[in-house]
C-alpha positions as CSV (number, residue, x, y, z in Angstrom):
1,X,4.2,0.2,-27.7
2,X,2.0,-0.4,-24.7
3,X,3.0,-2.2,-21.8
4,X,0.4,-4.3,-21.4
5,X,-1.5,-5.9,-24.0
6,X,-5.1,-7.8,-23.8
7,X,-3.6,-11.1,-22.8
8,X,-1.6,-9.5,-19.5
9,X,-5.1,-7.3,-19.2
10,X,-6.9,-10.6,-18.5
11,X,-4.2,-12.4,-16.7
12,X,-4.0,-9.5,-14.1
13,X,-7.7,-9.6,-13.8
14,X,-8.0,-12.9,-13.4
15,X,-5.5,-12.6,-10.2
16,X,-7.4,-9.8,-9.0
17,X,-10.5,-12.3,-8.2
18,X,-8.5,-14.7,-6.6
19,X,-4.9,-14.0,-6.4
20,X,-4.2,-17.6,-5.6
21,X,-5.9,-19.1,-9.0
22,X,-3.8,-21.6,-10.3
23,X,-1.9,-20.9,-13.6
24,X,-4.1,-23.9,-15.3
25,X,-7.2,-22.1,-14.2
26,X,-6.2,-19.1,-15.5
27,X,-5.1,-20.6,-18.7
28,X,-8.4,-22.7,-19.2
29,X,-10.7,-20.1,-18.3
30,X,-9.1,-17.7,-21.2
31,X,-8.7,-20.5,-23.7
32,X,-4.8,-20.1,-23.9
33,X,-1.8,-22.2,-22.9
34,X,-0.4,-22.6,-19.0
35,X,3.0,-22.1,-20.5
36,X,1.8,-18.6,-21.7
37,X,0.3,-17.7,-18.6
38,X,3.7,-18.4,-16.6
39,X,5.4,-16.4,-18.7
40,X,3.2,-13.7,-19.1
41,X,3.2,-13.6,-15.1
42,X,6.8,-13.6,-14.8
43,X,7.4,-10.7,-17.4
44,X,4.5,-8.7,-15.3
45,X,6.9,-9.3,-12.2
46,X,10.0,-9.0,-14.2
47,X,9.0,-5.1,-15.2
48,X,7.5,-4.4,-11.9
49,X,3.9,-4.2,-13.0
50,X,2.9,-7.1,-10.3
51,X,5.2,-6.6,-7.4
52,X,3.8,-9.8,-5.7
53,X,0.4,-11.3,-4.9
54,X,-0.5,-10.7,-1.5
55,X,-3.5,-11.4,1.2
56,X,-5.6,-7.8,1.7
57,X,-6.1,-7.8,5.4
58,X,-8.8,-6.4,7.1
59,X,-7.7,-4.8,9.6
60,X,-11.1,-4.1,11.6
61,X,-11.4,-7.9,11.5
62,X,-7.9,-8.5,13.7
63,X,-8.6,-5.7,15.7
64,X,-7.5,-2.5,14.3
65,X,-10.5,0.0,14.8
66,X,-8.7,3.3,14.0
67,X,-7.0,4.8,11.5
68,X,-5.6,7.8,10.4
69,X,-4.4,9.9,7.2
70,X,-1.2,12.2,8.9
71,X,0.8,14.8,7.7
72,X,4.4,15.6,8.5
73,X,6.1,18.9,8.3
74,X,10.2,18.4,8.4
75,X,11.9,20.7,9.7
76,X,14.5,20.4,6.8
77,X,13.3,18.4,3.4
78,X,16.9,17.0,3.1
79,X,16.6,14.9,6.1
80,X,13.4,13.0,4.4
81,X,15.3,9.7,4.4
82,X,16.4,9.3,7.3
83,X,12.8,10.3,8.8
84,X,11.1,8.1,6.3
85,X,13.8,5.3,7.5
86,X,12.3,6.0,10.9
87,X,8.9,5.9,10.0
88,X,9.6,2.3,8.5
89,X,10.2,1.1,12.0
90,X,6.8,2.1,13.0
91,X,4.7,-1.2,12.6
92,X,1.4,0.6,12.6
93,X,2.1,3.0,9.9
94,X,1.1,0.9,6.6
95,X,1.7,3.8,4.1
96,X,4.4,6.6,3.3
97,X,3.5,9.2,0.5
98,X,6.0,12.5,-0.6
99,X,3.5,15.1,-1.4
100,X,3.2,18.8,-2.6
101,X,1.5,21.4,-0.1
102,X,1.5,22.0,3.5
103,X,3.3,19.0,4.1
104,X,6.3,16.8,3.2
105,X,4.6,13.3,4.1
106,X,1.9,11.9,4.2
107,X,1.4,8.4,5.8
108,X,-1.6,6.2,7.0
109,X,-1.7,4.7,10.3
110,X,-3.4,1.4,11.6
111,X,-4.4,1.6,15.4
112,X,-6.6,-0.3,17.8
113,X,-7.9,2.6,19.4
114,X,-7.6,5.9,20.1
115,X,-5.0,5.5,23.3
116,X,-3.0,3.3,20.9
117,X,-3.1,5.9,18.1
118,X,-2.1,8.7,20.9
119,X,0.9,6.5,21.5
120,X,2.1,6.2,17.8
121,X,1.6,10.0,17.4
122,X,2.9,11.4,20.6
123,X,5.6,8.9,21.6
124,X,6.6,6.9,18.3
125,X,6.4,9.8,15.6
126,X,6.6,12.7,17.5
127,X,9.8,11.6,18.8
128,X,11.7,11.2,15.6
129,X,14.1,14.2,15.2
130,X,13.9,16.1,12.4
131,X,10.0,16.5,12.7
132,X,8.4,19.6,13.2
133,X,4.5,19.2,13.3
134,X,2.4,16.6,12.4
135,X,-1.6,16.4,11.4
136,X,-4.1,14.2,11.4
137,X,-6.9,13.3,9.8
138,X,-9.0,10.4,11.4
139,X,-10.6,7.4,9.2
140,X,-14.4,7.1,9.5
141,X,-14.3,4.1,7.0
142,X,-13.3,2.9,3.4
143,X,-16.2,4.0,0.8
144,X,-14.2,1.8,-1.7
145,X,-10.3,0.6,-2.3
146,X,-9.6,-0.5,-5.7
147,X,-6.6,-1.2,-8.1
148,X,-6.2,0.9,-11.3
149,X,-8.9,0.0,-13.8
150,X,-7.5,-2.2,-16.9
């Protein structure tokens, strides 16, 4: 049995234009009831699928010209958590992958500009024990961002 069917298909698209569409919009606009809608939503949650609705900043807009894809090279894998616990208190880094390859991690980080991206790397990541090199990648600009297509 799938997880979704076509009536959570169209709910979760419907939230994807507006996230904060009311329940009775989203209800009209597919001819079913509000009470359906509320529950549909609620499962979605309840199962994980929707993990919350949330605003999509743009972080150019607030001031936030640079940003980079990084790598990290542990020196041991088995100290991962504790790094990646680190990592967490690092405001500017917005993303945290495990990956196959060269490296362990991979992470994205959000800067103003390139002295304030020098900082995070050499004084915020650099500094976390347990790290052994680090690589980076910087962003030039986002062809396209997009959820999984329903």
């Amino acid at each position: 049995m799938d997880i979704l069917d076509e009536f959570d298909i169209n709910i979760i698209k419907e939230l994807e234009k507006d996230g904060r569409m009311a329940y009775s919009a989203i209800a009209s606009n597919l001819k079913i009831s509000n009470t359906m809608v509320h529950q549909r939503i609620n499962r979605l949650v309840e199962q994980g699928v929707i993990s919350g609705i949330k605003p999509i900043i743009q972080e150019k807009k607030i001031g936030y010209d640079w940003a980079s894809f990084t790598g990290i090279s542990l020196n041991k894998d088995s100290d991962s958590d504790r790094i990646i616990q680190a990592l967490k208190d690092i405001p500017e880094i917005t993303e945290c992958y495990y990956v196959t390859g060269s490296f362990t991690l991979y992470i994205k980080i959000i800067a103003k500009n390139h002295e304030h991206m020098r900082s995070i790397l050499y004084e915020k990541i650099d500094s976390i024990p347990g790290i052994s090199k680090t690589d980076s990648i910087i962003e030039l600009g986002c062809a396209f961002k997009r959820n999984i297509i329903l």
